[in-house]
C-alpha positions as CSV (number, residue, x, y, z in Angstrom):
1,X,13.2,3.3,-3.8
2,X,10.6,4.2,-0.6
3,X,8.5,1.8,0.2
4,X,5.0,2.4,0.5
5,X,1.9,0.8,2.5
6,X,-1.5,0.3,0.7
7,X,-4.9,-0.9,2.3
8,X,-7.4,-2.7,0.3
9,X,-10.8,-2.0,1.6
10,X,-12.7,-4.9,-0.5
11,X,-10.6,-8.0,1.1
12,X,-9.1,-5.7,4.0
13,X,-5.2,-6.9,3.3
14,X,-2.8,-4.4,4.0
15,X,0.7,-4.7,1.7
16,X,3.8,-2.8,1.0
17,X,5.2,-2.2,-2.3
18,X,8.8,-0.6,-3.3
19,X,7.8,2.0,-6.3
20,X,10.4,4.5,-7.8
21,X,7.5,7.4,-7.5
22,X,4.7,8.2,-5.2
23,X,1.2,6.7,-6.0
24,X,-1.9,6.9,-4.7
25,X,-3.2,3.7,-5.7
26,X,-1.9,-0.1,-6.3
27,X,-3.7,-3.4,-7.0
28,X,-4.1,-5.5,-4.3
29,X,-2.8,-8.7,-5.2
30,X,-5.4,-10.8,-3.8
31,X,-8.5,-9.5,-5.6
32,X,-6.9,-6.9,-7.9
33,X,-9.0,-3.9,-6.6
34,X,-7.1,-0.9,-6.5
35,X,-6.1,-0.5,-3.0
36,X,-5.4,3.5,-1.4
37,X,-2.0,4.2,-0.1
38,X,-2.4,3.7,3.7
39,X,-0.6,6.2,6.2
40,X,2.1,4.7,7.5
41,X,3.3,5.0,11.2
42,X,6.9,5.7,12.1
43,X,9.2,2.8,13.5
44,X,10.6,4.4,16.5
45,X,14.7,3.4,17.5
């Protein structure tokens, strides 16, 4: 499963989540808004 980042833009925590399928939107699980999928930047090796 891909992990993805999301950004909550009510209590400004940022948080990854492991989801079978691409979504667009998660609940932050401080305050429960729905949080944006964030753009993620590559690790570099």
């Amino acid at each position: 499963m891909p992990l993805f980042e999301f950004h909550c833009p009510r209590c400004d925590r940022t948080f990854e989540k492991l989801l079978r399928a691409a979504q667009n939107e998660h609940p932050c699980p401080d305050c429960k808004e729905p949080a944006p999928r964030a753009v993620s930047v590559p690790a570099r090796t």
